[in-house]
N, C-alpha and C positions, 0 to 999 in steps of 0.2 A: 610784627604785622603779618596776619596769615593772608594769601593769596588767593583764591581760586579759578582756574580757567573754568569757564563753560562754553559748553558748544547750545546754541538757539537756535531753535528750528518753529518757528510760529508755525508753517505749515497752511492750511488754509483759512478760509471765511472768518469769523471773529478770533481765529487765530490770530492773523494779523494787528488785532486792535490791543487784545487782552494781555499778549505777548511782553508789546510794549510800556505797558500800565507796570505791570509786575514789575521789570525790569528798574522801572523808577524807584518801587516800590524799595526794591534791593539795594539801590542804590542809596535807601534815605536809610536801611538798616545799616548799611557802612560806614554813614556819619553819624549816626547815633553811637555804635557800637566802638568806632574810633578805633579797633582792630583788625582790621577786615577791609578786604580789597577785592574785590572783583572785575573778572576780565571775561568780556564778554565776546563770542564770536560768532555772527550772527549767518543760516544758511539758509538760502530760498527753496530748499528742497518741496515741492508740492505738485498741486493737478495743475495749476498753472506749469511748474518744471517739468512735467510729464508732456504735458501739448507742447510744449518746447521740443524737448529732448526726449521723447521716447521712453523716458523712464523717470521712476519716481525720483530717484538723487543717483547719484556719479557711480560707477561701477566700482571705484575706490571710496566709497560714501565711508563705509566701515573703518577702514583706514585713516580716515582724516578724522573720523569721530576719535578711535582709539586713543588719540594723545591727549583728550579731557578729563576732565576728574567729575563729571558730570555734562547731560544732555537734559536740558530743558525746553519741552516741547508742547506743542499751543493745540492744533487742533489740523486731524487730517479726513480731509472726504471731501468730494463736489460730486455727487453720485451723477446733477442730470449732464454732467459733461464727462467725468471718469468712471467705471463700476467700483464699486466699493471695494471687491476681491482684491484690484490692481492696487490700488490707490493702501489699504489696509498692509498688504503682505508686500506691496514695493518699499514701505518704509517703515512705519509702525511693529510691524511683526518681522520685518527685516532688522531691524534695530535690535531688536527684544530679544530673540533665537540667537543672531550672530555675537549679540555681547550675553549669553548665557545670564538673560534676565532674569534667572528662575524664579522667582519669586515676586507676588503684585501685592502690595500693601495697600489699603480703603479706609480711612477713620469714619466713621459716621457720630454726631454727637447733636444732644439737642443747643440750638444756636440761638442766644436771646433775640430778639427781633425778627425771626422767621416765623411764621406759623405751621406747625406742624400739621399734618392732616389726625394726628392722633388727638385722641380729647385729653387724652393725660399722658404726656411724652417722661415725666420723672426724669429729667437731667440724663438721658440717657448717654452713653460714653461709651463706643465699641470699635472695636476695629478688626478687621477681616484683612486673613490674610490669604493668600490666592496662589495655590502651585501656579505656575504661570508658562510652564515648556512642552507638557505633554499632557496626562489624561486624558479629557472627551476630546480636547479638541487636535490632540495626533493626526499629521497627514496621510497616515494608512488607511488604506480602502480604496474604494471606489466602485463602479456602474457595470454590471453586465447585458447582453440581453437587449431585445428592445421592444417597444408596446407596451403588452398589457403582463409579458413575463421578464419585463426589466426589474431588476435587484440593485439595489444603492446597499454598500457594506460601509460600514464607519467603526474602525477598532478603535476603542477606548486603551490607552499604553498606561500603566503604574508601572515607576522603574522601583526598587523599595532606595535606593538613593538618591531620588529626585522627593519621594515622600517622606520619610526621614530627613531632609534637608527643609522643608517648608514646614513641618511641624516642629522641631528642633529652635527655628526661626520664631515659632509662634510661644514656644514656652521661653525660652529669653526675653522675649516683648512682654509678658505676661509679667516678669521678673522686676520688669520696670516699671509697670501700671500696678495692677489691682491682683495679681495671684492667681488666675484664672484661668483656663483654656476650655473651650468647647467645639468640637468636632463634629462638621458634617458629614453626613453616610446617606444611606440606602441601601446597607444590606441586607433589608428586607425583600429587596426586587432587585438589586442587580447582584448576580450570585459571584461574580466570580472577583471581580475588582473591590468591591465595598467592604467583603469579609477582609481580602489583601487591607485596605486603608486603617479598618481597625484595628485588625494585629497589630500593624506597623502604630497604632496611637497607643494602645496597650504598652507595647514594649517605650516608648519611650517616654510615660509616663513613670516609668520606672526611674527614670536617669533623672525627675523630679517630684523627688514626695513632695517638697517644699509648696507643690503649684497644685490649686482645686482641679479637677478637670471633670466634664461630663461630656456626652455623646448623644445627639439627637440625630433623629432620620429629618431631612431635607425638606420633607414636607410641614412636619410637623415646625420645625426650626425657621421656617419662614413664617405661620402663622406666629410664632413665640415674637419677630421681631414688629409685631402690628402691635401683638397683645400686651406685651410687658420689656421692650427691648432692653429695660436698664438691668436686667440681670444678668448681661451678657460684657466680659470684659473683652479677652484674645479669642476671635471665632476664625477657625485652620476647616480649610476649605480643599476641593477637587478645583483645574479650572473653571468648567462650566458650574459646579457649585458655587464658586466664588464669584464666578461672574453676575449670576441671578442675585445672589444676595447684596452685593455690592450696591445694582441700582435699588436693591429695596432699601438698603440704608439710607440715600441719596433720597430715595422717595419719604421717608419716615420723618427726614431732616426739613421737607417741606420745598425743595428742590436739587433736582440731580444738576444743575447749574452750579450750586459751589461746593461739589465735591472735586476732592483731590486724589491723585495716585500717585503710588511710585515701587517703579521695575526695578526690582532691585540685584547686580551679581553679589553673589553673596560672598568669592573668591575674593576680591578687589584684581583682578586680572583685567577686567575691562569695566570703563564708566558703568553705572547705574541711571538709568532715564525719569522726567516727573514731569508728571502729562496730567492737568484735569480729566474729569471723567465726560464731562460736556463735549457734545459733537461740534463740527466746525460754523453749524447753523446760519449759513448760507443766504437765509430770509431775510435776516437782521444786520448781515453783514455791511458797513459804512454809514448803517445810521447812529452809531454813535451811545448806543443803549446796552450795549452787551456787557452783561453780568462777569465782573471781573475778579471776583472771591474766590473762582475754583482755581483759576491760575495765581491768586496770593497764596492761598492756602497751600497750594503745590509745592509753591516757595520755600512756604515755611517747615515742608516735611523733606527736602534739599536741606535745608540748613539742620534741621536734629540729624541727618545724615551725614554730615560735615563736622559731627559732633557740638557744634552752636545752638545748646538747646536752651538756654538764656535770652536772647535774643529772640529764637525763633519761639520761644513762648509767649513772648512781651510780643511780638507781631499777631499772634493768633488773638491775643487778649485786644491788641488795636481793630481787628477786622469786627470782632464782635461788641465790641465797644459801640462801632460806626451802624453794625447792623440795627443795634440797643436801641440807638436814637434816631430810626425811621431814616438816614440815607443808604438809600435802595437803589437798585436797577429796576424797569418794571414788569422783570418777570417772577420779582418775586417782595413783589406789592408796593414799589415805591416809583418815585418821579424822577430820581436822578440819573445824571449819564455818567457813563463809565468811568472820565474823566473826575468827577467831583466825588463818584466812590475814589477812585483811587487816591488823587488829595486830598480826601480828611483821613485818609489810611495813614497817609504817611506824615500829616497833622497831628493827630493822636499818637502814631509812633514816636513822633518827635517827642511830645508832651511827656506822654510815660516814661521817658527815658531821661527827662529834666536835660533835654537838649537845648531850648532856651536859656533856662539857667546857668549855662556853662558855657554858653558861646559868648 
């Protein structure tokens, strides 16, 4: 019987709902799978635990994270009550940085029962992977000056071991899928870091003949994922490259509502985190409608990281099953509530796994 602890952190607004759905969800993949135990530990860390306490989670938050073998986490922000800044970098990016999350993995794929906004989506199938510690978004810089000759400086950081470590990442995933890598840049306009990202893809396309690889400028690579996304298998990104493309896949798929992520250390020195990519949407929160796919789907990229990728296939093949046959949330064209997605999820999971049968 394998184990796993986790550490849960819903966090805020449809955090609190989606959280709990999942959590079921996992629960029915344990009896299905008949190997597999899960222990869950659940933290109120949020903007609510900020108005409380002055801070986003405990000053030893890291610490008590540290003894999981995973951090599954729901949804953080209440801007009209916290700024985003606080509430982002108290926990989110406090998590990510202190457990050397280098690394953000994004699947995008076309989903039977969504509608895509593209006229002809071709089974599209991509996943983007995301340095996640430094580039654009490096805390160096800052403001001189003030008025009309004030200066904002913002250093872009490429360490070549932080870049080599996420493209490295992205031909091994490649080695799993479809053979493939391709590479965001812009060294056409930014002179000094893009030429750096290239070499460093150069050189370690070396370390695999075995894998196709190409290189597109940013611009061009975002129109390619409107135009024709299915030619694109492992796409190795900057952070802020990866972060733009990321919600374009989510947008391609026909909503950024059930897209998945996950923070990944790639030492195993400390947990790995898996967060939808939906915000904690606030608007909608207690009425009982919120779209609960990004938070399964999360699940299911937990479990291929747990090396359960059996299970976690047979689960992704249950959510689109459900999607197949029009139960929906209604933000993304259907009538049902969170709840009755989540119960034919774990319906269908049973079924495909001939759990009746056997009971």
């Amino acid at each position: 019987m394998k184990s796993y602890d986790i550490a849960v952190i819903p966090g805020d607004g449809i955090g609190k709902e989606v959280v709990p759905a999942s959590l079921d969800v996992l629960h029915t993949v344990a009896e299905v799978h008949g190997g597999l135990r899960f222990h869950f530990t659940s933290f109120p860390w949020s903007c609510d635990y900020y108005l409380e306490h002055g801070t986003m989670m405990p000053e030893n938050g890291l610490d008590i994270l540290q003894n999981y073998e995973a951090i599954f986490l729901g949804a953080v922000g209440d801007p009209a009550r916290v700024p985003d800044h606080i509430s982002l970098w108290g926990l989110l990016i406090k998590i990510r940085r202190g457990f050397e999350q280098s690394i953000n993995v994004r699947p995008a794929k076309y989903f039977q029962g969504l509608e895509s906004p593209l006229k002809n989506p071709k089974h599209f199938d991509l996943i983007v992977v995301r340095e996640n510690s430094e580039g654009e978004y490096s805390e160096i810089g800052g403001r001189i000056y003030n008025g009309e000759d004030q200066i904002a400086i913002q250093n872009a950081v490429f360490s070549r071991k932080g870049t080599e470590r996420v493209m490295r990442y992205a031909f091994e995933l490649a080695k799993k899928r479809r053979g493939h890598v391709t590479s965001a840049t812009k060294s056409n306009g930014i002179v000094h870091t893009m030429p750096f990202w290239d070499d460093v893809f150069k050189d370690i396309c070396k370390e695999y003949p075995d894998i196709g690889h190409a290189s597109y400028h940013i611009d061009a690579l975002s129109a390619f994922f409107v135009t024709k996304p299915e030619i694109f298998d492992v796409v190795v990104a900057s952070n802020l490259f990866g972060d733009i493309l990321t919600d374009l896949g989510g947008a391609i798929m026909g909503s950024i509502g059930i897209a998945p992520a996950a923070n990944i250390n790639t030492s195993g020195k400390y947990p790995s985190m898996f967060e939808p990519v939906h915000g904690s949407a606030p608007d909608i929160y207690g009425k009982g409608i919120a779209n609960p796919i990004g938070q399964i789907w999360t699940a299911k990229m937990m479990l291929d990281h747990f090396g359960e990728f059996e299970i976690a296939n047979l689960l992704l093949e249950a959510i689109e099953d459900v999607t197949s046959r029009g139960i929906k949330t209604p933000d993304i064209g259907g009538q049902s509530t969170t709840r009755e997605v989540t119960e034919e999820i774990c319906r269908c999971l049973k079924g495909m796994a001939g759990y009746n049968r056997t009971r």
